[in-house]
C-alpha positions in Angstrom: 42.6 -18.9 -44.5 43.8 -15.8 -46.8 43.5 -12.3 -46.0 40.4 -10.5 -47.0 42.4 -8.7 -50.6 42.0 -5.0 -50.6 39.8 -3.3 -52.8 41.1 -2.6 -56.6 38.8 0.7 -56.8 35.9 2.6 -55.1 33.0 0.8 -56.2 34.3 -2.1 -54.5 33.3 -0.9 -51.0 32.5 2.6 -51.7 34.1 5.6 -49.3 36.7 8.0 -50.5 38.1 10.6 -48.3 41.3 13.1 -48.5 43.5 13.1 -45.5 41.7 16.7 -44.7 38.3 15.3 -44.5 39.6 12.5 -42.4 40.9 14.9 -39.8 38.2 17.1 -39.7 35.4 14.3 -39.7 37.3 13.0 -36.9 38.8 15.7 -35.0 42.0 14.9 -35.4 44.4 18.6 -35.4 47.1 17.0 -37.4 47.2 15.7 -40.8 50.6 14.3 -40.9 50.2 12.1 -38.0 47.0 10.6 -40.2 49.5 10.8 -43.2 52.3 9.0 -41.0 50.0 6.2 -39.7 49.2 5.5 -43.4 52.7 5.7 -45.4 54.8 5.1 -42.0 57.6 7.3 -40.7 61.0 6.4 -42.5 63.8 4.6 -40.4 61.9 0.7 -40.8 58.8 2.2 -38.8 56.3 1.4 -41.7 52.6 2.5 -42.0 50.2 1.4 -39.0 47.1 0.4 -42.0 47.2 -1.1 -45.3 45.3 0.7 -47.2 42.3 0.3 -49.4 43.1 2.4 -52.2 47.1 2.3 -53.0 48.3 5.5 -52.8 48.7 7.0 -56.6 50.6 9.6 -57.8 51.5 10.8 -54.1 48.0 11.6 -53.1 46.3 9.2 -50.1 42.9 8.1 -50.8 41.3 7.0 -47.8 38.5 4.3 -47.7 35.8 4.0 -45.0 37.7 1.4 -43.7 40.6 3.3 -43.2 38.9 6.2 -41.7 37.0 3.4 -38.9 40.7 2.3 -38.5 42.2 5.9 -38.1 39.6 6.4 -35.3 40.5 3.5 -33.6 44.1 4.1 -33.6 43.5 8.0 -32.5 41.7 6.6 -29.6 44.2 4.5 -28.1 46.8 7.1 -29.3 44.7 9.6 -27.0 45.3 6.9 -24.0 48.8 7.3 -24.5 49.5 3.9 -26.0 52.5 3.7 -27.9 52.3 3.9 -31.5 54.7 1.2 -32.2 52.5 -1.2 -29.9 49.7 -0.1 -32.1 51.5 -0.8 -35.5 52.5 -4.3 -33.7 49.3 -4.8 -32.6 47.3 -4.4 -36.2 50.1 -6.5 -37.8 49.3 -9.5 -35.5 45.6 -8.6 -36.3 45.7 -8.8 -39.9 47.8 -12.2 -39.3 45.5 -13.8 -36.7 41.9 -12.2 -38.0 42.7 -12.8 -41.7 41.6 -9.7 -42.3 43.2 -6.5 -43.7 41.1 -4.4 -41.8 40.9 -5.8 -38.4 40.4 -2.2 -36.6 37.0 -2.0 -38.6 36.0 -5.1 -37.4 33.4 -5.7 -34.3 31.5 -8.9 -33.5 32.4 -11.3 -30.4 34.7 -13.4 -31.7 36.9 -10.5 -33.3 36.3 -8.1 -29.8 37.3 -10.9 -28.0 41.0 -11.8 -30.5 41.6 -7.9 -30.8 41.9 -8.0 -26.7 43.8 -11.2 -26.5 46.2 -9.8 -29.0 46.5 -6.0 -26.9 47.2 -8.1 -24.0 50.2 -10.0 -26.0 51.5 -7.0 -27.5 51.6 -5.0 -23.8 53.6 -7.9 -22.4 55.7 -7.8 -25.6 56.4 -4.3 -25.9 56.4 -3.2 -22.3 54.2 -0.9 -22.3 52.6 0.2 -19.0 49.9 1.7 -20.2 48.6 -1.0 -22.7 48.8 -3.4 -19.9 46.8 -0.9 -17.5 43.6 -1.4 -19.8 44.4 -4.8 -20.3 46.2 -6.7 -18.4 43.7 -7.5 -15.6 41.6 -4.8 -16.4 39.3 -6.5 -19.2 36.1 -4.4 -17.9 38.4 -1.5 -19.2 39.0 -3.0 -22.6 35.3 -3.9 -22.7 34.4 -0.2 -22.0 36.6 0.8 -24.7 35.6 -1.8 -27.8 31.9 -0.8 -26.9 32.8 3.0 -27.0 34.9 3.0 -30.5 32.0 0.5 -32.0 29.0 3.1 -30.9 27.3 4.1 -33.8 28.5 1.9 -35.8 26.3 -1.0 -37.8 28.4 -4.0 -39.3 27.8 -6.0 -41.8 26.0 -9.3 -39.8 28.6 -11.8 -42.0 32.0 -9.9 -42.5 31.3 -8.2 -39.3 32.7 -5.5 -41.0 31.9 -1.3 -40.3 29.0 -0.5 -42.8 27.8 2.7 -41.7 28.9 5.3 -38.7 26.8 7.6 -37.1 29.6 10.1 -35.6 27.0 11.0 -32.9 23.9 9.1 -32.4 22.7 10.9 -29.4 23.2 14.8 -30.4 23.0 14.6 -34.5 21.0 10.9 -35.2 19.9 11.9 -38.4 23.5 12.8 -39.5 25.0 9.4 -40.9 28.5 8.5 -43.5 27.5 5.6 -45.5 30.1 4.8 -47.8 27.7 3.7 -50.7 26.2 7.5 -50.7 28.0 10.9 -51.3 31.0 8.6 -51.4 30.9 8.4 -47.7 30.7 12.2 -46.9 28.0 12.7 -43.9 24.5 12.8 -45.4 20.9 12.7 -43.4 19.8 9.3 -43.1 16.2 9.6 -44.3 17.0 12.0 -47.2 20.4 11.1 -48.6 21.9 15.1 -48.6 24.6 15.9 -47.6 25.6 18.6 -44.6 28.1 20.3 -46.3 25.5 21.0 -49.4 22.7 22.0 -46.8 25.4 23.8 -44.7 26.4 25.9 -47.9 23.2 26.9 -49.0 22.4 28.2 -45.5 25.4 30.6 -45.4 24.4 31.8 -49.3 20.8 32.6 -47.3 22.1 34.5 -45.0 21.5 31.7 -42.5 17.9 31.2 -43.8 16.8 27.4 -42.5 13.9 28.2 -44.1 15.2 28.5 -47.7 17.2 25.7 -47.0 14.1 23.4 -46.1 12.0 24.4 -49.1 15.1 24.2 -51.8 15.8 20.3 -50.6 12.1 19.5 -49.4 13.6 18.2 -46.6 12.1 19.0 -42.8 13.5 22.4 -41.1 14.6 20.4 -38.1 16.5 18.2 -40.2 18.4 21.0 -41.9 19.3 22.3 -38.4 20.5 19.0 -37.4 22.9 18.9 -40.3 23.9 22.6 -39.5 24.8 21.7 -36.0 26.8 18.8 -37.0 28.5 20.9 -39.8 29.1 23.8 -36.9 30.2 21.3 -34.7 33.2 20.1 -36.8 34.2 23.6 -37.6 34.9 24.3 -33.9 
């Protein structure tokens, strides 16, 4: 079986993100670790993800893909795993799965590989703390595939990330779909995005009111969006 081929351009799969909006969307405080995990560091440590969009004229266009996959990695890099038994780790992915994207991947069989091949690559690197979560410890691992895939909805064939809701519980309107705004959060029922809402409330002087009424969409729904917006700026 061949690897899934990456996308050519953005209406392939839709999603485009700069390396700012992927930190901030994701609340990650540095921008050249993201950069790092996506060209690699020099010295033969090469980039943890390949790419949708190949980088042109220096610039690093990220996909939707590669923002599910830079949340992954920032999670286990947040458990202290290695970074070089996370870039060993997605190789054998790609290799096994057959996919180029196997971090934005979730269904049982590919949960179930993606643990297998942790558990090879903790014995192979020697690294305790891999082999904490999984060596033994598959309720842990379990725990942590169902944590990274909440919100999520995949695709029921590819099993691929469609859509991410970055908080279902405290902003469930708030969704980034990759075939609207280009992927930029919008509310689900109305298709806006937060940032636009989010601007024209600080030109009203913080009016929800004139917000509502400009985009016909429900007060409580602008709020939402200028939570979430308020959130990510903390």
């Amino acid at each position: 079986m061949s690897i899934v081929p990456l996308a050519q351009n953005r209406r392939d799969v839709g999603g485009f993100y700069t390396v700012s909006e992927a930190a901030r969307l994701l609340k990650i405080d540095s921008e050249p670790r993201i950069r790092g995990w996506l060209r690699g560091y020099g010295g033969g440590a090469g980039p943890v993800i390949e790419r949708q969009y190949p980088l042109r004229g220096g610039v690093d266009e990220i996909g939707f893909y590669d923002l599910m996959e830079i949340r992954f990695i920032e999670y286990f890099r947040r458990q202290k795993i290695s970074l070089q038994s996370i870039r060993r780790a997605a190789a054998a992915a790609r290799e096994e799965l057959h996919h180029q994207h196997p971090f934005a991947l979730s269904d049982i069989k590919f949960v179930t590989d993606r643990k297998r091949i942790f558990h090879l690559t903790a014995e192979e690197t020697n690294d305790a703390k891999l082999r904490d979560i999984v060596t033994g410890q598959y309720a842990m691992y379990d725990v942590i595939e169902r944590f990274l895939a909440k919100g999520i909805e995949f695709h029921p064939g590819s099993g691929l990330a469609e859509s991410w809701r970055p908080d279902p519980e405290t902003f469930p309107e708030v969704i980034l779909d990759p075939k609207r705004a280009h992927g930029l959060p919008v509310l689900a029922r109305h298709g806006v995005p937060t940032s636009a809402l989010f601007g024209l409330w600080r030109a009203e002087g913080q009016d929800y009111q004139a917000v509502s009424d400009w985009y016909e969409v429900p007060a409580s729904d602008v709020e939402q969006a200028i939570d979430f917006e308020l959130d990510l700026a903390a």
